[in-house]
C-alpha positions in Angstrom: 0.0 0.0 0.0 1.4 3.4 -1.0 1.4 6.8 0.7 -2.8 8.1 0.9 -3.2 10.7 -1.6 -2.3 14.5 0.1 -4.8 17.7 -0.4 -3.3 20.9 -1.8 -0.9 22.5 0.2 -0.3 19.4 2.2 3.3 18.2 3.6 4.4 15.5 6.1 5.8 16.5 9.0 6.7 13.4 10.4 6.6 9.6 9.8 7.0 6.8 12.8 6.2 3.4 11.9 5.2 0.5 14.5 2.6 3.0 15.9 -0.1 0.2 17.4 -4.5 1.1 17.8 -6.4 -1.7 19.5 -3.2 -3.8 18.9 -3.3 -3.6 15.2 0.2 -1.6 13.8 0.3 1.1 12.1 2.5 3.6 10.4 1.7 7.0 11.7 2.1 10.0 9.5 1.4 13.9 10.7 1.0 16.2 8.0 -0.3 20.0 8.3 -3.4 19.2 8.2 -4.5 15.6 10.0 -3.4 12.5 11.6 -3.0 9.0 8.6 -2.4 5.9 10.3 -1.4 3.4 7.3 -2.0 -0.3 7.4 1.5 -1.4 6.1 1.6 -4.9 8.1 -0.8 -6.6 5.9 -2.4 -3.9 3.5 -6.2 -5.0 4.3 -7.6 -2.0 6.5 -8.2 1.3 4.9 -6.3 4.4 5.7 -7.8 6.0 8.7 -7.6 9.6 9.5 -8.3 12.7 11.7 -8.4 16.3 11.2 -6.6 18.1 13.9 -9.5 20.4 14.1 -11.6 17.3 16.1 -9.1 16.6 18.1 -10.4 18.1 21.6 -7.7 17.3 24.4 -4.2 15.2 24.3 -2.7 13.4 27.4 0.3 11.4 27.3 1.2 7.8 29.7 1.8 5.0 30.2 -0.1 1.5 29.5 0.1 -1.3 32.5 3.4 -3.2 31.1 5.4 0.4 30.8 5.0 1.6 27.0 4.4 5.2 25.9 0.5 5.8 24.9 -1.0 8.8 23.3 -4.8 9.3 24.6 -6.5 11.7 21.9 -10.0 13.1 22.9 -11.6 13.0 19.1 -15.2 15.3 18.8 -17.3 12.8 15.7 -19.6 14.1 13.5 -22.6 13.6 15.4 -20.8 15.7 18.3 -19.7 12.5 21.1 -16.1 13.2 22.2 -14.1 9.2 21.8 -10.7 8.1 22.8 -8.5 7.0 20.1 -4.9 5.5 22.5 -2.0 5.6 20.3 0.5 3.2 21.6 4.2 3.5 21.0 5.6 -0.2 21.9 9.4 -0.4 23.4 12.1 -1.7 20.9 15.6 -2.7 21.5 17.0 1.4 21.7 14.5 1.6 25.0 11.5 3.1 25.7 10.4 5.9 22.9 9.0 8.5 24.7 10.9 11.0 22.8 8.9 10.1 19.7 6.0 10.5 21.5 6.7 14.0 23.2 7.4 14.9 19.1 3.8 13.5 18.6 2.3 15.6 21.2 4.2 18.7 19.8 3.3 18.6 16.4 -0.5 18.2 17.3 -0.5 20.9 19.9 0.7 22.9 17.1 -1.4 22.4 14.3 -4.2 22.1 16.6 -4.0 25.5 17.9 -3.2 26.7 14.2 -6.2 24.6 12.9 -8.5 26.5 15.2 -6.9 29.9 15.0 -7.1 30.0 11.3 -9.8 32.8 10.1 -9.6 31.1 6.2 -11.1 27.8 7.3 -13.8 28.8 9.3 -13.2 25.4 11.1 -16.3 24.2 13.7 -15.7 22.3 16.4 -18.5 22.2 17.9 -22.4 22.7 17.4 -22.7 26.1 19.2 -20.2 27.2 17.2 -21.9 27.3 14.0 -25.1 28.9 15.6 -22.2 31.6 16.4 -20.5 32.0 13.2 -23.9 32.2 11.3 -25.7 34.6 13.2 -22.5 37.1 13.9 -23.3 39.0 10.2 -27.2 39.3 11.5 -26.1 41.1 14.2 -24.1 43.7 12.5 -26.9 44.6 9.8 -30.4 43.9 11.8 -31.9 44.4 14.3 -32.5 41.8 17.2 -35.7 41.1 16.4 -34.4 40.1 13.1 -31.5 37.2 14.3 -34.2 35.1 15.2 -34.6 34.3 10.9 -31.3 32.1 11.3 -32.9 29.5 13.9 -34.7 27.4 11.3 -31.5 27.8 8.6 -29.2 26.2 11.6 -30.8 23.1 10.1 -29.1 23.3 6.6 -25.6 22.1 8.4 -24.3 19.3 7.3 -21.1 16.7 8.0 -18.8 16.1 5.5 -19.0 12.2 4.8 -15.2 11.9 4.3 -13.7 14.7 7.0 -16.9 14.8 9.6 -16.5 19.0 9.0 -19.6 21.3 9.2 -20.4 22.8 6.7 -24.4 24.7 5.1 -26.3 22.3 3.3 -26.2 24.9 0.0 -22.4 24.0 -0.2 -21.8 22.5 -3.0 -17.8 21.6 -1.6 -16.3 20.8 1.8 -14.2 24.2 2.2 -11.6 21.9 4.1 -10.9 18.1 2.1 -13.2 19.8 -1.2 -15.8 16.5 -0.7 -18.6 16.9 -2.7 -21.6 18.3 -0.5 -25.2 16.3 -0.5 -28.2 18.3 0.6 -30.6 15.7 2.2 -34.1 15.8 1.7 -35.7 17.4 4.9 -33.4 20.0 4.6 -34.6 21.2 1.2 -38.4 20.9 2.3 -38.1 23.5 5.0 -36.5 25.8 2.5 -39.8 25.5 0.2 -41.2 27.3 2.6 -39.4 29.8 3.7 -38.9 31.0 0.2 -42.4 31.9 -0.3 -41.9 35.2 2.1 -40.8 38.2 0.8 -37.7 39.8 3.7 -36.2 36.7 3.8 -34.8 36.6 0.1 -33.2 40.1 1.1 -32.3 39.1 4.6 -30.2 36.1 3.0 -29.0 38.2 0.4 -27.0 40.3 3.3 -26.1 37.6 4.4 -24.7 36.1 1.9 -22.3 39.5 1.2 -20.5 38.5 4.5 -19.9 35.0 3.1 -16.8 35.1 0.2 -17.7 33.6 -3.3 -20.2 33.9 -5.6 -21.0 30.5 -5.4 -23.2 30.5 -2.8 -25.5 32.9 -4.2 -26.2 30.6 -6.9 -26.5 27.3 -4.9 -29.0 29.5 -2.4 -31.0 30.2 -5.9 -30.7 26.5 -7.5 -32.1 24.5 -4.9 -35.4 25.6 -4.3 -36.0 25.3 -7.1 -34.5 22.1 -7.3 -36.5 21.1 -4.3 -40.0 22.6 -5.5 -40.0 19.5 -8.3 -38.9 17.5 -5.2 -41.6 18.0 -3.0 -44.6 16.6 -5.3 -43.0 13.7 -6.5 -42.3 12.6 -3.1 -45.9 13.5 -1.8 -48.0 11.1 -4.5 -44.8 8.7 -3.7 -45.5 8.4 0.0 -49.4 7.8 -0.7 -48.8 5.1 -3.2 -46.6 3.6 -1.1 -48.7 3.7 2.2 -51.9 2.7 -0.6 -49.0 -0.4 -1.4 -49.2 -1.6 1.9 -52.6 -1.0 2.6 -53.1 -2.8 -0.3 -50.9 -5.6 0.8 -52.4 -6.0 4.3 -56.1 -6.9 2.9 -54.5 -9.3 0.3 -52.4 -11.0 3.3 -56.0 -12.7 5.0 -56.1 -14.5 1.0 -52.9 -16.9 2.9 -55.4 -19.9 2.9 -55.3 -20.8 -0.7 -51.6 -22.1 -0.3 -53.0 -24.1 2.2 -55.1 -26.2 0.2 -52.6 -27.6 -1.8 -50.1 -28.2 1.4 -52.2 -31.2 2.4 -52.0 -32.9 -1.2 -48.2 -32.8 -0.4 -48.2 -34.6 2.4 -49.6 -37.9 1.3 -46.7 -37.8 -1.5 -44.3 -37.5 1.0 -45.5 -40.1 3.3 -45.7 -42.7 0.9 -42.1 -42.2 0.5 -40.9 -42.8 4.0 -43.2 -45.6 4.3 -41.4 -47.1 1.6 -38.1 -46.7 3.2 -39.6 -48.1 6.6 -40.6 -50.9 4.8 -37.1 -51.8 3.2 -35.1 -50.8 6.5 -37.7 -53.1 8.2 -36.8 -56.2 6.2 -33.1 -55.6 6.1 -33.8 -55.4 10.2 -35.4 -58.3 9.8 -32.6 -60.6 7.5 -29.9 -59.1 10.3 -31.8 -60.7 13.3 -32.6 -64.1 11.4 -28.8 -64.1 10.7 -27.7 -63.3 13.9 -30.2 -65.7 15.3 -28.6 -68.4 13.2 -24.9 -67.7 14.3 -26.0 -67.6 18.0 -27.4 -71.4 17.1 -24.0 -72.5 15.7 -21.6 -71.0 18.0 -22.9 -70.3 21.4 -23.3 -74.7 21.7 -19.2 -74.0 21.1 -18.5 -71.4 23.7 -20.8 -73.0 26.4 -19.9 -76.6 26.5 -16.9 -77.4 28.9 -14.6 -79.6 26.5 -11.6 -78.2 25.3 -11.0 -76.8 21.7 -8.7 -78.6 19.7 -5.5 -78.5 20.0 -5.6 -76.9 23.5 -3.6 -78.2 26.4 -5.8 -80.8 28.9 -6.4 -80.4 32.7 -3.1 -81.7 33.8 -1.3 -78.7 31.6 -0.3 -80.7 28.6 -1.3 -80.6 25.5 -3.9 -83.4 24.4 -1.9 -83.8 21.7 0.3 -87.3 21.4 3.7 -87.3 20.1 5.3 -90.1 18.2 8.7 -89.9 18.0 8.9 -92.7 15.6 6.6 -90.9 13.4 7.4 -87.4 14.5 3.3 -86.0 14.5 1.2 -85.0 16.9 -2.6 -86.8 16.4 -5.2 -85.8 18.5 -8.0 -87.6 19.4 -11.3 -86.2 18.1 -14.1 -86.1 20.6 -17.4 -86.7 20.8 -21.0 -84.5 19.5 -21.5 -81.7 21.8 -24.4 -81.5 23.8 -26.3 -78.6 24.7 -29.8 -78.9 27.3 -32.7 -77.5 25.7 -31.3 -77.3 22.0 -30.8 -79.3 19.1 -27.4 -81.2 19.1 -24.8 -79.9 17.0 -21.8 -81.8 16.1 -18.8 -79.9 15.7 -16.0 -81.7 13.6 -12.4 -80.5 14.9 -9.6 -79.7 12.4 -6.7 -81.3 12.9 -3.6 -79.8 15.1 -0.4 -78.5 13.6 2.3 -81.1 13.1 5.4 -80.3 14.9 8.2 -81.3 12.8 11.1 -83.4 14.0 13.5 -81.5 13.8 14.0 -77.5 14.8 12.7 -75.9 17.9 9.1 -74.8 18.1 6.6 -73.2 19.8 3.0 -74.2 19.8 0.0 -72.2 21.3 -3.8 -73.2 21.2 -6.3 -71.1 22.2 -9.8 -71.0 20.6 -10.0 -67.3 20.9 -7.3 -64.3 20.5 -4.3 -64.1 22.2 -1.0 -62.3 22.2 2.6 -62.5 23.2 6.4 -62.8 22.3 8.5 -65.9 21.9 12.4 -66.8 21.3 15.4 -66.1 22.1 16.3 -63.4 25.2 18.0 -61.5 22.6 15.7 -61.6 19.5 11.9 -61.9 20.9 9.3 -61.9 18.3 5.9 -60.4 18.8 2.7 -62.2 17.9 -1.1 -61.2 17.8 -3.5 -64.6 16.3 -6.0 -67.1 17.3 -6.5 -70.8 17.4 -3.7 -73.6 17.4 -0.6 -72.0 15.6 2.9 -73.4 15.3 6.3 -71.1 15.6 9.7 -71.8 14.8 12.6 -70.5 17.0 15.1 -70.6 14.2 19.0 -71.0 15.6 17.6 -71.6 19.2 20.6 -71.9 21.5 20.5 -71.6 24.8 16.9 -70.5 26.6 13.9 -70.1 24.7 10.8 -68.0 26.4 7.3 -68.2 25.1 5.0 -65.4 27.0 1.0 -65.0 26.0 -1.9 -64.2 27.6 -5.7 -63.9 26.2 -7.3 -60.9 24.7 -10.7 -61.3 26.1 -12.7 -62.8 29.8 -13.5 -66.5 29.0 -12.9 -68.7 32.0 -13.9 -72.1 30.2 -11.2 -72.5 27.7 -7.5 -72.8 28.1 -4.9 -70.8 26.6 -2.2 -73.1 26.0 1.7 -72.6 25.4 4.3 -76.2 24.8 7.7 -75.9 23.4 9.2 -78.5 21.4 12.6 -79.8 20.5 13.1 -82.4 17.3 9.8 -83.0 18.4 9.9 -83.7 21.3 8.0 -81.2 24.3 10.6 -79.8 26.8 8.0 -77.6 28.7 4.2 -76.3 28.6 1.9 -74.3 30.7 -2.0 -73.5 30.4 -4.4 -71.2 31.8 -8.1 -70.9 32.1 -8.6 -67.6 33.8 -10.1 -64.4 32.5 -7.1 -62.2 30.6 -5.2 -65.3 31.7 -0.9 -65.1 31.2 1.1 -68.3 30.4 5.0 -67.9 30.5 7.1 -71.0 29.6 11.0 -71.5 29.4 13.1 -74.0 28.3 16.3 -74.7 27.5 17.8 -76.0 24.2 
């Protein structure tokens, strides 16, 4: 973002960057004429000013952790006096309170030559613009005659960019030269007032203690512009009030939308019943599925005989080992029996085969379970389920096999045997809930 645009006659006095409002930065630049504060951080906020003609007091501090703060007193447009705090943060040279005495300075300064100045004609505040208007009455009329500005101390106007007073017939701000817009009250009270006779004359010498010819012929344009004004506003009101007059007793005709509302409905009924329906019947399949598993494998989980492959009562596995034949058979029980249901019989796979030669590990659990197993210095982690076989490759010395279950069951064993050129060195089992099994042998 470059430097704002300057007025005529404008210079900068001074420049300090890092100057802070409601924590946002700024750059702060005093010129001869206002205050700019610059949004060079990120270039998003628009340039915000004040003329040093608003500015009503200046007091100088300190904030609660120690930096320099500027408290200006601004007067708005409407006439309320607001704090603008200036804050000058501390850098690395210290605190910059000489920075801040220069700010103070400057706008004591120009403050005191803003209001001084006879060109401008500055007001800064409402009573004075009842004062500067009425001081030529007084010199060329009588009292009785001063009271013909009262109803003209209407026509003054802000300045939309500046916030300076200024008469409603300006056509220009005579300080930032803003184009001046009369608003619409304003030019009906004229209307009448222009319909007397004095008070043409009356304005007239006025209007000679007033430099410029341009205000003669802004004081003649608009009434006339405003006499145009006031009947095309008149029939506009009416047809607008006759608009909504005509709108409220067309409002009671609501029930006719009505009607159709409850031919909606059905449609959209139907189609949710629809979807109920479908939902219903997928419902429906889930149960008789789930009914159907609970038949086949709740028989499994309550019956008290082990799983295969799983370790018996005496902590061995029920598997046999032949050495001659170097397998493990198992002998298959018999149908499962439940009281109260149809029997199921459940036909075991057969155990892993420990192989004759090698060290192995074999755990049998019929749900999940995890662990580690091998050597001290190279365990291996394991997460499965069921009877599983694991080879402790280049087993010297003492082999360790630690698991435990991953759920509550107390009915089935979790089962852990190592094995030698098939042959079982040592096994452990386990029934209780979460149960651990840790087994060692040595090679």
């Amino acid at each position: 973002m470059g430097d704002p645009d300057l007025y005529h006659g404008e210079q900068v006095l001074l420049r300090t960057p890092g100057v802070y409002v409601k924590s946002i930065p700024f750059e702060g630049i005093l010129t001869n004429m206002r205050i700019l504060l610059v949004d060079r951080a990120k270039n998003i906020l628009p340039t915000k000013e004040v003329a040093y003609d608003m500015i009503m007091e200046a007091e100088i501090g300190e904030n609660a952790i120690g930096e320099e703060i500027l408290t200006l007193t601004v007067q708005t447009a409407t006439g309320e006096n607001r704090q603008m705090i200036l804050t000058f943060p501390q850098r690395e040279g210290g605190k910059r309170s000489r920075v801040r005495d220069d700010w103070v300075r400057i706008i004591q300064q120009e403050v005191s030559a803003a209001r001084d100045a006879v060109v401008r004609e500055t007001v800064t505040a409402p009573q004075n613009v009842s004062v500067r208007r009425s001081a030529p009455a007084r010199a060329y009329e009588s009292p009785a005659q001063e009271d013909t500005p009262v109803p003209s101390s209407d026509d003054v106007v802000y300045c939309t960019k500046c916030g300076n007073p200024v008469l409603s017939d300006s056509a220009f701000c005579n300080k930032c030269g803003t184009p001046i817009v009369a608003p619409a009250p304003p030019a009906r009270k004229a209307a009448p007032a222009r319909q007397q006779a004095p008070p043409p004359v009356r304005a007239s010498g006025f209007e000679k203690t007033i430099p410029g010819a341009s205000m003669d012929s802004l004081r003649t344009t608009s009434p006339q512009a405003a006499r145009p004004a006031m009947p095309q506003q008149k029939p506009a009101k009416k047809g607008f009030l006759s608009g909504l007059l005509g709108g409220g007793k067309k409002k009671p005709a609501t029930p006719r939308p009505a009607a159709p509302a409850p031919a909606r409905k059905p449609r959209r009924s139907m189609m949710p019943g629809k979807n109920v329906l479908m939902a219903g019947v997928i419902v429906l399949a889930l149960v008789v599925l789930l009914a159907a598993g609970a038949f086949v494998v709740y028989p499994m989980i309550s019956s008290g005989s082990p799983a295969e492959g799983e370790p018996s009562s005496s902590g061995e596995p029920s598997a046999t080992v032949t050495s001659s034949a170097s397998t493990v058979s198992t002998t298959p029980s018999g149908p499962l029996s439940n009281t109260g249901v149809a029997s199921i019989t459940v036909k075991e796979t057969t155990a892993p085969t420990v192989p004759v030669s090698g060290v192995w590990v074999l755990i049998s659990y019929i749900g999940s379970y995890k662990g580690t197993y091998g050597m001290s210095s190279d365990l291996q982690n394991l997460d499965s389920s069921g009877s599983r076989l694991f080879e402790v490759v280049n087993a010297t010395g003492t082999v360790h096999a630690d698991f435990e279950k991953k759920d509550s069951s107390t009915k089935h064993e979790l089962s852990v045997a190592i094995y030698k050129d098939g042959t079982l060195l040592k096994s452990d089992a386990t029934k209780e809930s979460y149960g651990k099994v840790s087994v060692s042998a040595n090679t």
